[in-house]
N, C-alpha and C positions, 0 to 999 in steps of 0.2 A: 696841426702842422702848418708851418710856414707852404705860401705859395710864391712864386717867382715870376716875371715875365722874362720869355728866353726864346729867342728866335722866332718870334709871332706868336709864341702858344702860351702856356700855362704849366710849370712842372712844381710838382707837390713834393715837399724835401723834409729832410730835417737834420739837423748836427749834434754831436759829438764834441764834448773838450774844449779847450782855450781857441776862441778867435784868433789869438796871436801866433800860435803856431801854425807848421805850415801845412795848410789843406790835403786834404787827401779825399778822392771825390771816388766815391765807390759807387759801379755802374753795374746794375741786375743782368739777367739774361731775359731770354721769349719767354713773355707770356709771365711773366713775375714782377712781383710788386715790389718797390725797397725794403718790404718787411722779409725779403728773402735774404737780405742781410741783419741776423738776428741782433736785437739792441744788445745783447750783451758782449757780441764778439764787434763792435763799434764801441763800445765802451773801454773795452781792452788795448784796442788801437788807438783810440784817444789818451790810454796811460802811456802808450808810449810816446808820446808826442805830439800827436797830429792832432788838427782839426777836421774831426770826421765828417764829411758830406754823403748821404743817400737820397736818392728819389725815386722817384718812379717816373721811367722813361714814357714817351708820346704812346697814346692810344692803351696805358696800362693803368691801373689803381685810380687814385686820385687827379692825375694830368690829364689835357685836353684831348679828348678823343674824338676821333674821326669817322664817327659812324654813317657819315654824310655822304661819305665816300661808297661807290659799290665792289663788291665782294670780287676781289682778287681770284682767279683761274688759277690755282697751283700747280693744275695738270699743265698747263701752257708757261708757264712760267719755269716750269722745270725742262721744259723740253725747248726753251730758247728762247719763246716770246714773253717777254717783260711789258706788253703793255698795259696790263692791269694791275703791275704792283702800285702800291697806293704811295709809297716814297721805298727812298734808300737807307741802307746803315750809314754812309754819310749823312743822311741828313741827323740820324740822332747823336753823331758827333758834333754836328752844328749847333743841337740841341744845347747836350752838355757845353760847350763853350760858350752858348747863350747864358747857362748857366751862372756859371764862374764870374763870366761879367756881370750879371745880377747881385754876386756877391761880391764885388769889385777884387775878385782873387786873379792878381796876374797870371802866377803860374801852379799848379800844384803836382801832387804826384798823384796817378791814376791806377786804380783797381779792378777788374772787369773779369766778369764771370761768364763764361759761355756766349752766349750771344754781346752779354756786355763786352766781354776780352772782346769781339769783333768789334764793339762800338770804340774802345778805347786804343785798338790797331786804328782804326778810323781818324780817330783824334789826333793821334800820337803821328800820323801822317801830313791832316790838313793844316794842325793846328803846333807844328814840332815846337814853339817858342815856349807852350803855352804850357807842354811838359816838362814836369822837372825828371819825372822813372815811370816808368809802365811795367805791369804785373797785369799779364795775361792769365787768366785761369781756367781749364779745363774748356778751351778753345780751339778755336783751328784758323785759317789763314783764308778761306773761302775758296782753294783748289779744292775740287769734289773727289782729287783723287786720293785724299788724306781726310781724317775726323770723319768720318758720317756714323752716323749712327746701325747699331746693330737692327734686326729686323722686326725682334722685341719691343726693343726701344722706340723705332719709326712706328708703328702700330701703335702703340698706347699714346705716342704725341696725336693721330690721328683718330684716337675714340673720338667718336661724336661728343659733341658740348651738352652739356646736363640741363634741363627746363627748372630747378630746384637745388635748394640745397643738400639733402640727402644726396641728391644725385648727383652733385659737386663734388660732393665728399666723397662718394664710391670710386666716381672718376680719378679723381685726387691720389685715392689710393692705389687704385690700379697702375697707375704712372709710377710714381715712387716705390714702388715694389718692385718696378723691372731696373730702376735708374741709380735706386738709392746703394750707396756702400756696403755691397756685402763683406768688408771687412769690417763695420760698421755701422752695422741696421738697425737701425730705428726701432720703437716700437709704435705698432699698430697704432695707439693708442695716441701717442705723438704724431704720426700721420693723419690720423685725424684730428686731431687738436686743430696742428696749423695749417690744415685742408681749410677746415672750418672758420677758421679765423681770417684767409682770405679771401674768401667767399662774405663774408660779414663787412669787410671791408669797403672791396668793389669787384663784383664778377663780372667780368671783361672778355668771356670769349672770343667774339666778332676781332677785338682788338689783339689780341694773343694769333690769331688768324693772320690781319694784315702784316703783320711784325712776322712771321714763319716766313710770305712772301719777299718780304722787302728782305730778308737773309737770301734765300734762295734766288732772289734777282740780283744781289748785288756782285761785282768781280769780285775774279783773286785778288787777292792783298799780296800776294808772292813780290809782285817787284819791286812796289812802293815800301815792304819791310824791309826790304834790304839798304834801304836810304837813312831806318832810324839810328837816333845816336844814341839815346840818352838811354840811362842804366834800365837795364831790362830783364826779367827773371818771369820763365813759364811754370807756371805748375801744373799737373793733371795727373790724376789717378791713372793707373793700370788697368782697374777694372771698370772703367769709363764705357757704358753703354749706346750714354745718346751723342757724343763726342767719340770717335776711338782715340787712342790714345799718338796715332799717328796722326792725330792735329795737333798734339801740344809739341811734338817732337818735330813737325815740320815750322813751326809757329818760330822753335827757336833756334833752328839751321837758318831760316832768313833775316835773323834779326842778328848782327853782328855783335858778338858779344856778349849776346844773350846767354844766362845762367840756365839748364832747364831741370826741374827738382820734381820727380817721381817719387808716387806711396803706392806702394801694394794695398790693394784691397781699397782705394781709395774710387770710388762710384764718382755718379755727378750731381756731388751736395756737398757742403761742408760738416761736415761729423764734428761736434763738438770736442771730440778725441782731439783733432787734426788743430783745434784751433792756434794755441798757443804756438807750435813749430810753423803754419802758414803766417802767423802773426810774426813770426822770428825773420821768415823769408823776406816778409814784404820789407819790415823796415831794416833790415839787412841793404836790400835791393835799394831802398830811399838814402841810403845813410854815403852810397857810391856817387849821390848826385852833390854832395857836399852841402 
């Protein structure tokens, strides 16, 4: 895969479809690689139009990590003091606009999943020109009093990190068992596939770690949503464990004009089920920016 220089760092990408149409930069969540965007539903979005972008954001998969840095306080950082987060979710919207200029793309339209939807509220804030539509997904707006995760869910993001692959994988699965769509569960067997496969990749803990902080350090996004313009459409499942679903629903009372499209039974993953009507939404959502 291609590599990029984008705001001092190094972010590892790669595309989808005709150069000539228009970009579509699709941004992961905590702690996930861009293979968390599966090539085949990029493939799909490129039939419709676009030129598809994924990477993997600072301190994840193949982009430059910060292990130089020391180990973020969670406990203290949740309780007020921010001074060991290691950066902000602004800054991985700086990131991604690094990006975009690397690929000389003025403006495109933006995709973001969980921590990403924060990253691409981020962007869609610092960077409003540089947006054509934002699709928030299974996100929240960074009020604590909205989106947090169930107690299940807060628990298995804090298993201990695994010394091995096996114990990547066991991890892997214990997560995705309390998060994945019970209207639309997985098998074991595919849980572990692509447990396995991003662990082969690059296992990143430490990094998935500082990225938790710099979520939990950064503000609400409540006032500065209320300022965006461009076409805007939230999605989030119902049965959203590690998000509730009182983040996608506050995501799109602040965001004027914002469209917001609920599934039952829909967890915090993309279920192949879901693809083609989320693929309908998104460029539904692009097609309002003319």
């Amino acid at each position: 895969m291609p590599r990029a220089e984008a705001n001092g760092i190094e972010l590892e990408y790669d595309t989808f479809g005709d150069p000539a149409d228009p970009t579509l930069l699709l941004i992961m969540g905590l702690g996930t690689q861009l293979t968390g965007w599966p090539p085949e539903f990029c493939r799909l979005l490129a039939g419709r139009g676009f030129h598809v972008v994924r990477f993997d954001n600072r301190d994840i998969g193949l982009s430059t990590q910060f292990d130089h840095l020391p180990t973020p306080d969670l406990f203290a950082i949740m309780t007020g003091d921010a001074s060991t987060a290691p950066y902000l979710l602004e800054d991985f919207a700086h990131d991604a606009a690094g990006l975009l200029d690397a690929l000389g793309v003025d403006r495109a339209h933006i995709v973001g999943a969980s921590m990403g939807g924060m990253i691409a509220q981020e962007l869609v804030m610092k960077y409003p020109k540089r947006v054509l539509s934002l699709c928030s997904i299974m996100s929240t707006t960074g009020d604590r009093a909205v989106g947090q995760p169930s107690a299940a869910a807060m628990a298995a993001l804090l298993l201990p990190a695994a010394t091995d692959r096996a114990g990547a994988v066991e991890r892997g699965v214990k997560v995705l068992k309390v998060i994945s769509s019970p209207g639309y569960p997985p098998t074991e067997q595919w849980m572990r596939e692509r447990t396995g496969e991003g662990y082969d990749r690059a296992y990143r803990p430490a990094g998935g770690m500082r990225q938790l902080a710099a979520l939990v350090a950064s503000p609400d996004r409540t006032p500065a949503l209320r300022e965006v313009t461009v076409p805007t459409v939230v999605i989030h499942g119902e049965a959203d464990q590690l998000v509730d679903v009182s983040g996608g629903k506050a995501t799109a009372a602040a965001i004027p004009g914002a469209e917001l499209v609920l599934y039952p039974g829909l967890g915090h993953d993309l279920p192949e089920a879901l693809w083609t009507p989320i693929i309908d939404v998104i460029a539904r959502n692009a097609a309002r920016a003319g």
